[in-house]
C-alpha positions as a Markdown table, in Angstrom:
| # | Residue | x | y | z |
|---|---|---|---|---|
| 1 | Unk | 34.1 | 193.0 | 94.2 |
| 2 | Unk | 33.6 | 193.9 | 97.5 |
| 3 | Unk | 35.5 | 197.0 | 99.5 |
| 4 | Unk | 35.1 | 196.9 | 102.7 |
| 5 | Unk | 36.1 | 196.5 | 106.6 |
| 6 | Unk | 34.5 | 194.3 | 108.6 |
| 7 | Unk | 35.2 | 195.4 | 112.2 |
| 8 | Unk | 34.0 | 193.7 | 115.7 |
| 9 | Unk | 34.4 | 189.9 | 114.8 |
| 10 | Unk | 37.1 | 187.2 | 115.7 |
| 11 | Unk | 39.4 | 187.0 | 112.7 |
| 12 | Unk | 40.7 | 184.0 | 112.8 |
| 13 | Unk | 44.9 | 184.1 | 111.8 |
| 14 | Unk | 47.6 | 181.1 | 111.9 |
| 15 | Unk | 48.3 | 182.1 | 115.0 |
| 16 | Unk | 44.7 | 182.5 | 116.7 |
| 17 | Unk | 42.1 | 184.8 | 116.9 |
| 18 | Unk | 42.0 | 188.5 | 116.8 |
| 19 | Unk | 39.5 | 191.3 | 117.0 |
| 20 | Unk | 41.7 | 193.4 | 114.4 |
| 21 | Unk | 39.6 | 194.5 | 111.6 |
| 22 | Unk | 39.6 | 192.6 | 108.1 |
| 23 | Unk | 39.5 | 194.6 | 105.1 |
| 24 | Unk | 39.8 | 193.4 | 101.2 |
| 25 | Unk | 39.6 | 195.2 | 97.9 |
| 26 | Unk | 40.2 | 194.2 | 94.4 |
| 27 | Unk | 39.6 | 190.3 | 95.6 |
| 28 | Unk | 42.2 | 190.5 | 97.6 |
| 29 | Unk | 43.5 | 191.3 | 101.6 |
| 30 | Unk | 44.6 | 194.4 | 102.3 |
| 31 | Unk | 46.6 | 195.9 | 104.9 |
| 32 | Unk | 45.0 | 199.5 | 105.1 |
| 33 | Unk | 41.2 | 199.9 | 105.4 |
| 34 | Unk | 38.9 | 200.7 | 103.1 |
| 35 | Unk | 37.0 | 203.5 | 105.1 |
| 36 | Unk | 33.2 | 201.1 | 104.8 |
| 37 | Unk | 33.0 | 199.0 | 107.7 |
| 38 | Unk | 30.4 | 196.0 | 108.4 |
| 39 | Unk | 30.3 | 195.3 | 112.2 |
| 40 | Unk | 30.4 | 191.4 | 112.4 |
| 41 | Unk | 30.2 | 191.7 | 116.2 |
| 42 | Unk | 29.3 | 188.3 | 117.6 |
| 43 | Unk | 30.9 | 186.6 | 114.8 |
| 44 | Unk | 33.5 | 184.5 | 113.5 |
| 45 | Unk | 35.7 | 185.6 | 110.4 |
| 46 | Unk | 37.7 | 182.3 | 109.2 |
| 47 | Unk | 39.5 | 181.7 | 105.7 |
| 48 | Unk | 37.2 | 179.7 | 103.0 |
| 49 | Unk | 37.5 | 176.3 | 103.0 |
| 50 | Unk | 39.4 | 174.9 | 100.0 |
| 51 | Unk | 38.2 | 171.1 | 99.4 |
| 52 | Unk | 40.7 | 169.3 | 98.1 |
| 53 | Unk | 38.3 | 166.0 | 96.8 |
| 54 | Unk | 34.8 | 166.4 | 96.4 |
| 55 | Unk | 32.0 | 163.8 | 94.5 |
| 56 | Unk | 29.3 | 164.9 | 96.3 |
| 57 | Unk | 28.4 | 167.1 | 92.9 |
| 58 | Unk | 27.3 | 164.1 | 91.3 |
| 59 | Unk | 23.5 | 164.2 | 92.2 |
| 60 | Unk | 23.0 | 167.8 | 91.3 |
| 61 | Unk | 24.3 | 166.5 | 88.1 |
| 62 | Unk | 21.8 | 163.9 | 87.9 |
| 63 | Unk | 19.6 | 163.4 | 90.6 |
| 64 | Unk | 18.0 | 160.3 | 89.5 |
| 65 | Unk | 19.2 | 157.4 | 86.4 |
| 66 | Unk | 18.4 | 158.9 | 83.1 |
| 67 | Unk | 17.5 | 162.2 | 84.6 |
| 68 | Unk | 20.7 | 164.2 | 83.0 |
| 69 | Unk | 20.3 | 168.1 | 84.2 |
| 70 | Unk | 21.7 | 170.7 | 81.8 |
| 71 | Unk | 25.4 | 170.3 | 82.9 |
| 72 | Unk | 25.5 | 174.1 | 83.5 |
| 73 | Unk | 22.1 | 174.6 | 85.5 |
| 74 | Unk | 23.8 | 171.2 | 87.2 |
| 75 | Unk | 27.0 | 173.2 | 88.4 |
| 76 | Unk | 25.3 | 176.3 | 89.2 |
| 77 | Unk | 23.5 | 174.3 | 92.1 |
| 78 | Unk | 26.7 | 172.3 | 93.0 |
| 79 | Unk | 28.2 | 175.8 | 93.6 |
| 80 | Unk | 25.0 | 176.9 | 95.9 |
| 81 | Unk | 25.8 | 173.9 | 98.0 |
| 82 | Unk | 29.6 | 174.5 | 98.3 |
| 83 | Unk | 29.2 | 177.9 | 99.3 |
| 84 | Unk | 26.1 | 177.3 | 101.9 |
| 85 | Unk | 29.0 | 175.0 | 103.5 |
| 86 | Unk | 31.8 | 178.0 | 103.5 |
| 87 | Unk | 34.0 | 176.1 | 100.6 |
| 88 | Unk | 35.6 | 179.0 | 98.3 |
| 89 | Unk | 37.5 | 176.7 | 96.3 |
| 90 | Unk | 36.3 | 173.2 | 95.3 |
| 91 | Unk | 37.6 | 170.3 | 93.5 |
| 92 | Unk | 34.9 | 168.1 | 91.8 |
| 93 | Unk | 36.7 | 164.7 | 91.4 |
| 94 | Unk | 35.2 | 163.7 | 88.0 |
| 95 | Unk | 35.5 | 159.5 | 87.1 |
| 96 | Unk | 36.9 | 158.2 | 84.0 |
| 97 | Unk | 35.9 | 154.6 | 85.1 |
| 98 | Unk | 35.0 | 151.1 | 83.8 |
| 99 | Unk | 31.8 | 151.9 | 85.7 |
| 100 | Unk | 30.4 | 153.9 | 82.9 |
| 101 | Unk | 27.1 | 156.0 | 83.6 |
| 102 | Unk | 28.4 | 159.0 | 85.4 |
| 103 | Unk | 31.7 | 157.9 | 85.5 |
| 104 | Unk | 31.8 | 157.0 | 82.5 |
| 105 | Unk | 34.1 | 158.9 | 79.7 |
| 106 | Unk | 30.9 | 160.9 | 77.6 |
| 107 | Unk | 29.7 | 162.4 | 80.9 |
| 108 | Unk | 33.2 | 163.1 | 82.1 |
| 109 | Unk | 33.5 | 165.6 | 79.0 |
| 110 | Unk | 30.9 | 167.0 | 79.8 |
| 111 | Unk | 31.6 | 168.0 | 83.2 |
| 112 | Unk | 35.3 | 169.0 | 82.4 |
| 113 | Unk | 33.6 | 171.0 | 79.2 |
| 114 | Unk | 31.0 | 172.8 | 81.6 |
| 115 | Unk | 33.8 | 173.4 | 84.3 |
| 116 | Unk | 35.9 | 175.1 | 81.6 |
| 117 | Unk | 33.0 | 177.8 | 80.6 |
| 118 | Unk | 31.2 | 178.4 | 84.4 |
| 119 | Unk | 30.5 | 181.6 | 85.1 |
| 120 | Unk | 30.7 | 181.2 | 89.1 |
| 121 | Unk | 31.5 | 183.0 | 92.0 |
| 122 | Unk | 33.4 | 179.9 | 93.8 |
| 123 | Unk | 36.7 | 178.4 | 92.2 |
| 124 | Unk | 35.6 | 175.3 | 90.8 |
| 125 | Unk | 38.7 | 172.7 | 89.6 |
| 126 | Unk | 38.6 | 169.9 | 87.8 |
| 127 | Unk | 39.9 | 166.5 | 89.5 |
| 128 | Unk | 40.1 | 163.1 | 87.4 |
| 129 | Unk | 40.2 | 160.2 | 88.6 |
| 130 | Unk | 41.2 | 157.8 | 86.1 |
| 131 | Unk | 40.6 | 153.8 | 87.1 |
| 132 | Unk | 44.2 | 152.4 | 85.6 |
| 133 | Unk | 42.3 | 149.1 | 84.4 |
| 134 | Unk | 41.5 | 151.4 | 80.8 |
| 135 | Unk | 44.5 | 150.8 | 79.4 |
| 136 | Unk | 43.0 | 151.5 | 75.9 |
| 137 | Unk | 42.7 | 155.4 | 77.1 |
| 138 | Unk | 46.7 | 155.9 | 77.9 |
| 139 | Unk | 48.0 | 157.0 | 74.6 |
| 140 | Unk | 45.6 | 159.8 | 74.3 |
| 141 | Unk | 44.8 | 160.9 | 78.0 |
| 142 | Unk | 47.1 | 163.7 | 78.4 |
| 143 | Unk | 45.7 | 165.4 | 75.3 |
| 144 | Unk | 42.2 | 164.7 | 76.7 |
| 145 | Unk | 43.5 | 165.9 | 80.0 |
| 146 | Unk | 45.0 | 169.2 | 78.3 |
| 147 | Unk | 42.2 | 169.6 | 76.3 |
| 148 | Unk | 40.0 | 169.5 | 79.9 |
| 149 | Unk | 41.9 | 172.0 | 81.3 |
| 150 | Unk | 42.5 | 169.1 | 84.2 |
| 151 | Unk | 45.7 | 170.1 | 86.5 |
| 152 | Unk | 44.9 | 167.3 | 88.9 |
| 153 | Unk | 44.8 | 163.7 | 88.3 |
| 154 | Unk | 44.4 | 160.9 | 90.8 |
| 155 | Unk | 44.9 | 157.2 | 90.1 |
| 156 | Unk | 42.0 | 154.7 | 91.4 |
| 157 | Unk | 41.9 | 150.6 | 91.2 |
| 158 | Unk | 37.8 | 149.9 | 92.0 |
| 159 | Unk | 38.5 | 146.5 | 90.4 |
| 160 | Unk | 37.2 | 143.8 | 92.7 |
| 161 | Unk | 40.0 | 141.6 | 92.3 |
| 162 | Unk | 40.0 | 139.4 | 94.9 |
| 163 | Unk | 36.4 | 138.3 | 94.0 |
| 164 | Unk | 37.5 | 138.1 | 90.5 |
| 165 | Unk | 40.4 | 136.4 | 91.0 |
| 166 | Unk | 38.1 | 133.2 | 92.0 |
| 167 | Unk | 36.0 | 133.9 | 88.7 |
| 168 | Unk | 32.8 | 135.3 | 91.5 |
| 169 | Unk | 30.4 | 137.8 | 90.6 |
| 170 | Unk | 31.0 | 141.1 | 92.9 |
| 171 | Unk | 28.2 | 142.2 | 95.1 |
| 172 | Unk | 25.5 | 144.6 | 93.5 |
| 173 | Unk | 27.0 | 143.7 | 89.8 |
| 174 | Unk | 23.5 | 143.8 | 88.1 |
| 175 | Unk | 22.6 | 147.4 | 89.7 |
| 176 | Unk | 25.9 | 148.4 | 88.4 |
| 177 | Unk | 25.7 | 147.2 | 84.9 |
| 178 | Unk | 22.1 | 148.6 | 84.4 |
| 179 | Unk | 23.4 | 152.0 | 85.6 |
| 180 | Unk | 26.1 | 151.6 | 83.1 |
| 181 | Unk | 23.7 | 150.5 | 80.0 |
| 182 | Unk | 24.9 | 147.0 | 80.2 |
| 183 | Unk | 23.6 | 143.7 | 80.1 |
| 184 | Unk | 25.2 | 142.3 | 83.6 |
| 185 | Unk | 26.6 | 139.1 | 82.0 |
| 186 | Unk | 28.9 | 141.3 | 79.3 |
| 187 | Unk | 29.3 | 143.5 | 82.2 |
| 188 | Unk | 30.7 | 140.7 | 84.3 |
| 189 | Unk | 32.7 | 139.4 | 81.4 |
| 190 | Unk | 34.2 | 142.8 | 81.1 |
| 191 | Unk | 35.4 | 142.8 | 84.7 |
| 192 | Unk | 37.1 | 139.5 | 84.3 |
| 193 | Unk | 38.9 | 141.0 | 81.0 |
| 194 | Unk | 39.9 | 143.9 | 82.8 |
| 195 | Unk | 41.5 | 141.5 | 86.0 |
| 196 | Unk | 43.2 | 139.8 | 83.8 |
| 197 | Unk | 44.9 | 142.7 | 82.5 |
| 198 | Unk | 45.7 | 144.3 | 84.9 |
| 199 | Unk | 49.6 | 143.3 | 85.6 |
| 200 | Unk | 49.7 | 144.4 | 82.0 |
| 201 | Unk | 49.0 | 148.0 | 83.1 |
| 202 | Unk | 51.3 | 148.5 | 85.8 |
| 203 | Unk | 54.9 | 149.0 | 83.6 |
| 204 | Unk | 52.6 | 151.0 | 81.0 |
| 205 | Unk | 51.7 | 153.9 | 84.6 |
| 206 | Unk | 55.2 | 154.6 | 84.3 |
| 207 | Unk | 55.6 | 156.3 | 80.6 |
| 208 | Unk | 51.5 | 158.0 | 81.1 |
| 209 | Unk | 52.7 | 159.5 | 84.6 |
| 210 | Unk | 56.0 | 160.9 | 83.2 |
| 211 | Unk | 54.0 | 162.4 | 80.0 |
| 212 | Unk | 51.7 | 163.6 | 82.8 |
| 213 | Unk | 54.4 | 165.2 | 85.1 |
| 214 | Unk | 56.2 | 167.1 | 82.1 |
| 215 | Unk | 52.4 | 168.8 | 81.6 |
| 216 | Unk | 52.7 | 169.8 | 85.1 |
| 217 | Unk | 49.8 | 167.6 | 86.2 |
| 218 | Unk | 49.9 | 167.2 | 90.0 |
| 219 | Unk | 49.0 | 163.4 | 90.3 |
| 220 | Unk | 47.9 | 161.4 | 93.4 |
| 221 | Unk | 47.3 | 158.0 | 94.6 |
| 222 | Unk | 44.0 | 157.0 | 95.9 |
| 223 | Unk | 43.3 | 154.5 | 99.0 |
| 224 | Unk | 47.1 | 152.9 | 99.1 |
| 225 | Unk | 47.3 | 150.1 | 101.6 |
| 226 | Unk | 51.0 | 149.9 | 102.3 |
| 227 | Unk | 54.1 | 151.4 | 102.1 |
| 228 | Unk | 54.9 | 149.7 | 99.6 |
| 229 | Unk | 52.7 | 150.4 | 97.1 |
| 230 | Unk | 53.1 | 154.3 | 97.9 |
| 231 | Unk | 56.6 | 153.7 | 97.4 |
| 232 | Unk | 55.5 | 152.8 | 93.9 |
| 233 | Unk | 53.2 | 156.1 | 93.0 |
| 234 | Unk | 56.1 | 158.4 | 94.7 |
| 235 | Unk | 58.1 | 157.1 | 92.2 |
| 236 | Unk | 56.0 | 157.9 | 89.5 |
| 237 | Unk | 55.3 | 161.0 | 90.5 |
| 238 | Unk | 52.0 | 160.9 | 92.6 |
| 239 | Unk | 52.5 | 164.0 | 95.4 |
| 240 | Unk | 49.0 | 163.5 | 96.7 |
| 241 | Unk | 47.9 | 160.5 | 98.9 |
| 242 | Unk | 44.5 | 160.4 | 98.7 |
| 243 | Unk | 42.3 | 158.3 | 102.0 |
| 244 | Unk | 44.9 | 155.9 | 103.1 |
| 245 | Unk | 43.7 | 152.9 | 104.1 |
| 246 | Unk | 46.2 | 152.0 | 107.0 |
| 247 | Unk | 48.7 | 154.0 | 109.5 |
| 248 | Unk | 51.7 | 152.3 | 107.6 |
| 249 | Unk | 50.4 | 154.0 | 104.6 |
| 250 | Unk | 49.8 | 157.0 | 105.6 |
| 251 | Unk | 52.8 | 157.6 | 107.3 |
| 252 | Unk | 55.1 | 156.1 | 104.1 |
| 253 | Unk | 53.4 | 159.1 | 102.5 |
| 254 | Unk | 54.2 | 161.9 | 105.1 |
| 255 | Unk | 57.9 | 160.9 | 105.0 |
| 256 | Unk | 58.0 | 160.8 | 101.3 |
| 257 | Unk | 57.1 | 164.4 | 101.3 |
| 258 | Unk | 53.0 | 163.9 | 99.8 |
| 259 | Unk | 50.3 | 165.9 | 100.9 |
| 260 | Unk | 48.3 | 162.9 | 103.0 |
| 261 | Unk | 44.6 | 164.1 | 102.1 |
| 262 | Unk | 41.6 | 162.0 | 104.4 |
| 263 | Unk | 37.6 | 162.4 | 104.1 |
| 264 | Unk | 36.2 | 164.8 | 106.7 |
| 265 | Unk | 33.1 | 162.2 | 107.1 |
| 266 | Unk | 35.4 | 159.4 | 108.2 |
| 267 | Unk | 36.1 | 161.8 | 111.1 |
| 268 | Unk | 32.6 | 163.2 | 112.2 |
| 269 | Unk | 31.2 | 159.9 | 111.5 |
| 270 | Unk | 33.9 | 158.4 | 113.9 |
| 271 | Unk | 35.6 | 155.9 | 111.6 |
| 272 | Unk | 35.7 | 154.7 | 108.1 |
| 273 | Unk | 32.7 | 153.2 | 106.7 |
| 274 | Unk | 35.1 | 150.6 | 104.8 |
| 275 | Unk | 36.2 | 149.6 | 108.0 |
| 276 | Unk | 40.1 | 151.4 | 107.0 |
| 277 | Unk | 42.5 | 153.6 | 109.4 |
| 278 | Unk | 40.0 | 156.0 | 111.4 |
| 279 | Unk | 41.0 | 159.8 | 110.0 |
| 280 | Unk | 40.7 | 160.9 | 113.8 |
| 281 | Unk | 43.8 | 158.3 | 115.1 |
| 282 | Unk | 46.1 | 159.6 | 112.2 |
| 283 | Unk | 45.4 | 163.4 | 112.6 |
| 284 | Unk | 46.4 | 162.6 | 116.2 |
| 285 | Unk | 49.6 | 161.1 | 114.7 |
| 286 | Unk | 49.8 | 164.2 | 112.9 |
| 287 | Unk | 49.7 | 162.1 | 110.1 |
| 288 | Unk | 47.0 | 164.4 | 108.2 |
| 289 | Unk | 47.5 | 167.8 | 105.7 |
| 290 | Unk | 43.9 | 168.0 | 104.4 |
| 291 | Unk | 40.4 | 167.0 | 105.2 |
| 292 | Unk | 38.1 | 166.5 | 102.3 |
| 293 | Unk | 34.2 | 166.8 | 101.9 |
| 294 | Unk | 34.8 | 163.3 | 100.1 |
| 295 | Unk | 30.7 | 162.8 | 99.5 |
| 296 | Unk | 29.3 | 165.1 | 102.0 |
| 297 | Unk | 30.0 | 169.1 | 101.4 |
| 298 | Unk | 29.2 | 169.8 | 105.2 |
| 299 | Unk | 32.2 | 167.9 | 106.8 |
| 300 | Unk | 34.8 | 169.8 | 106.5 |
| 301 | Unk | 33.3 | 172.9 | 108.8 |
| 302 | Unk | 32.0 | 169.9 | 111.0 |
| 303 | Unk | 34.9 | 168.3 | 111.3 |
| 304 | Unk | 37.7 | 170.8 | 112.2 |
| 305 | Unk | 35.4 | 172.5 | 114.7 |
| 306 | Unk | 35.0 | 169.0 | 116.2 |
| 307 | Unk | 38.7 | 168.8 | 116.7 |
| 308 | Unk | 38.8 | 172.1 | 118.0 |
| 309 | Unk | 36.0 | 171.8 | 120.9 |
| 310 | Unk | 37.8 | 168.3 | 121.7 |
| 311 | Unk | 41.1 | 170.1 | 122.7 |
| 312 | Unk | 43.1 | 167.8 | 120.3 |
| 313 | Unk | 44.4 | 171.0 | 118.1 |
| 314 | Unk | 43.6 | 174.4 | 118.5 |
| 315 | Unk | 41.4 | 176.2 | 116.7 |
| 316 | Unk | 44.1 | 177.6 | 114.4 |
| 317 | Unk | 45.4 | 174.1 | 114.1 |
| 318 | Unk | 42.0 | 172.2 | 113.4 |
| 319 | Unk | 41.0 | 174.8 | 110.6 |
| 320 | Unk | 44.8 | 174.7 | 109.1 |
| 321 | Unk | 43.1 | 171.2 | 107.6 |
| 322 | Unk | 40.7 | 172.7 | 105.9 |
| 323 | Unk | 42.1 | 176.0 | 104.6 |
| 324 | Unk | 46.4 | 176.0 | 104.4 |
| 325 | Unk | 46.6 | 172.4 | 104.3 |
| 326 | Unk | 44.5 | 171.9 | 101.8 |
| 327 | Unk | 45.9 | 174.9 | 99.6 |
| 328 | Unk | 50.0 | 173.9 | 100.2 |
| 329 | Unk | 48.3 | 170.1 | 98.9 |
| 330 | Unk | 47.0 | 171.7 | 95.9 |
| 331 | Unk | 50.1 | 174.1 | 95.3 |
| 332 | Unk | 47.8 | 177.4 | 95.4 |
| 333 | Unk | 49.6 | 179.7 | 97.1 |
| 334 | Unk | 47.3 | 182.7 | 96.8 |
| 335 | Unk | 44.9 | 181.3 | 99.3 |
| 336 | Unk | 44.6 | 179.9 | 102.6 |
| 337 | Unk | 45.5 | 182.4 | 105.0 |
| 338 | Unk | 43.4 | 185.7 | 105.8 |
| 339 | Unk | 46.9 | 187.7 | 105.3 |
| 340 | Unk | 47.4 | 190.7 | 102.6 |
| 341 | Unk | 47.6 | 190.3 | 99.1 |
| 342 | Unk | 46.1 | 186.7 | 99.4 |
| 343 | Unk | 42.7 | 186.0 | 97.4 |
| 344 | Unk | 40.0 | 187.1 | 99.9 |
| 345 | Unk | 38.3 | 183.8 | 100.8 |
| 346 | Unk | 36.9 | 183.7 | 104.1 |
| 347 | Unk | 33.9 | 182.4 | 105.5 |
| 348 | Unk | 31.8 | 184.4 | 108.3 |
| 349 | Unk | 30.2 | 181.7 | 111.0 |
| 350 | Unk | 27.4 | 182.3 | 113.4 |
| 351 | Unk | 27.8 | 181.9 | 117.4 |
| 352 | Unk | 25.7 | 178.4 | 116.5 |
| 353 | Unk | 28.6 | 177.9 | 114.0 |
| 354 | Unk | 26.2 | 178.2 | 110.9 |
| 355 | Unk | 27.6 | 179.2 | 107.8 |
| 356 | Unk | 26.1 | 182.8 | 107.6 |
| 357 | Unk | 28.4 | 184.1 | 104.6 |
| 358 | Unk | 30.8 | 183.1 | 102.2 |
| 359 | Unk | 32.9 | 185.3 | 100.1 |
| 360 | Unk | 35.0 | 184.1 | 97.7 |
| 361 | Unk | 37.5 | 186.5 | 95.6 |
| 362 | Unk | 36.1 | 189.2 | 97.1 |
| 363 | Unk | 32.9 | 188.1 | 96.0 |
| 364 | Unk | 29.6 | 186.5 | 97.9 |
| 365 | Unk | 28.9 | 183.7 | 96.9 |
| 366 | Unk | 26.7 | 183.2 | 100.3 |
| 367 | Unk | 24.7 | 185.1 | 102.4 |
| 368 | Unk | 22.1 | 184.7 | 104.9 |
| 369 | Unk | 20.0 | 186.6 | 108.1 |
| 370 | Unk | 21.3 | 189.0 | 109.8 |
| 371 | Unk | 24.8 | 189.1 | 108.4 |
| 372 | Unk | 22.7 | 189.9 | 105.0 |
| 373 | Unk | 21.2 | 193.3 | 107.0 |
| 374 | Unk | 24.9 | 194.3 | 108.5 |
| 375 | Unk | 26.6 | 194.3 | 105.4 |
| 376 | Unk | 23.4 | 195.8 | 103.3 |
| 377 | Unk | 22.7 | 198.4 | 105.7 |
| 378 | Unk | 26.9 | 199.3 | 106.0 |
């Protein structure tokens, strides 16, 4: 682990930016220096990003049908990605979904398996997200979820329903059964099984969520529509909302007391792509505690620099979203802030705002240029 000063930069703190010096040792902040300094003159020093919801892994994983990497080799160049983007601690959202494939249960034990024995620089989590429709999974899920070492569950309903409701076949159903293994008609058939029974599932999410909560499992609810139906997964237990579809429910989360998470492309991007709540009118609303990288690892950085060059929070403010935010949602409170005896998990940007090093723990995990020669040569 690295022990060191870095001297000349803009530290960024809650309360802005400083030209203090930074030091760490031991993975960790310090308040006295270490004695060897880097100068980071004409840069940014800014706490790592903490992603809160990432599926973006997924391709690494297997980049094209049928082509399943080594799950390990697979992580080890998820992690290269997150830490090019400045992200020192990631959640990779792992289905356990009707869908089958890659979201399907088998390749979901694998990923939570390979999670359990990386050997990485950046903190990688686990995140399910179980689709409710398997009712056939809830008597043994929180042993499958202890046995994953999974901490995080979020709730999802991908069913078409309304389309199945009127007994029609959903758009692109024979690309997603042949991705699943299936012939599309028994796929199809299965998707009308699972409609069916779904009012059957909702008094058995009670029982699972309370088995879930005495684990300690921090649980979520995923693209809630109205307040309502958050009412519902605040009594079960859900703390996190994740990508609410409307202002109503977004704001029903806020005053419940839930960490309202929203995907960082729906705000560089300028909406959502589904046509929901645009993430830009609800962190105006201040109706926002994290950004997420969602499916794109770059957004995050994007993102809360965008809201900091269009004056709508300060800089402080607009990386909050990305680093504190997302940590308090999570309940890490070793992280967040570049503040002695926190984790040392920053991320060093360029005057182009490039991602020029990441350090995560103490450790790099990223490095790049001319940064690389500063801190070599110190």
């Amino acid at each position: 682990m690295l022990a060191i000063d870095l001297t000349g930069a803009e530290v960024l703190h809650p309360q802005g930016l400083s030209h203090a010096p930074l030091s760490m040792a031991g993975g960790v902040i310090t308040a006295d220096p270490m004695g060897r300094a880097v100068d980071l003159t004409g840069y940014r020093v800014l706490p790592g990003i903490i992603d809160v919801h990432g599926d973006g892994f997924e391709r690494h994983m297997a980049p094209r049908r049928g082509a399943m990497k080594d799950t390990a080799q697979g992580l080890a160049a998820v992690e290269a990605e997150l830490a090019a983007n400045g992200i020192t601690t990631g959640v990779l959202a792992q289905f356990v979904s009707w869908e089958g494939g890659l979201r399907g249960l088998d390749f979901a034990d694998k990923v939570f398996g390979a999670l359990r024995d990386a050997d990485v620089v950046t903190d990688l989590r686990p995140q399910l997200r179980f689709e409710i429709s398997l009712t056939e999974l809830y008597d043994t899920l929180p042993e499958r979820v202890a046995a994953w070492g999974v901490e995080y569950v979020v709730f999802n309903d991908h069913l078409p329903h309304d389309r199945l409701a009127q007994g029609r076949k959903p758009p692109r159903l024979t690309g997603q059964a042949l991705k699943a293994g299936r012939n599309p008609e028994a796929h199809f058939a299965m998707l009308l099984d699972l409609h069916a029974n779904a009012v059957q599932a909702q008094p058995l999410l009670g029982p699972l969520c309370d088995r879930l909560g005495a684990m300690g499992v921090r649980m979520g609810s995923h693209d809630d529509a109205t307040a309502e139906g958050r009412a519902v997964w605040h009594a079960r237990g859900a703390q996190v909302a994740e990508f609410p579809e409307t202002h109503e429910a977004a704001e029903a989360a806020q005053a419940q007391g839930a960490g309202v998470v929203l995907g960082a492309p729906n705000l560089v991007r300028g909406g959502s792509h589904k046509g929901n709540v645009s993430a830009l009118d609800l962190v105006a609303m201040g109706l926002c505690d994290a950004l997420a990288s969602d499916y794109h690892y770059p957004s995050p950085r994007r993102a809360a620099l965008m809201l900091a060059r269009s004056g709508l929070l300060d800089l402080a403010g607009a990386w909050a979203l990305v680093s504190s935010g997302p940590a308090a949602v999570l309940g890490l409170t070793d992280r967040g802030t570049l503040a002695p005896g926190l984790r040392a998990d920053l991320v060093v940007l360029d005057d182009a705002d490039r991602v020029a090093a990441t350090i995560s723990g103490g450790r790099v995990s990223f490095m790049s240029g001319d940064v690389a020669e500063r801190f070599v040569a110190a």
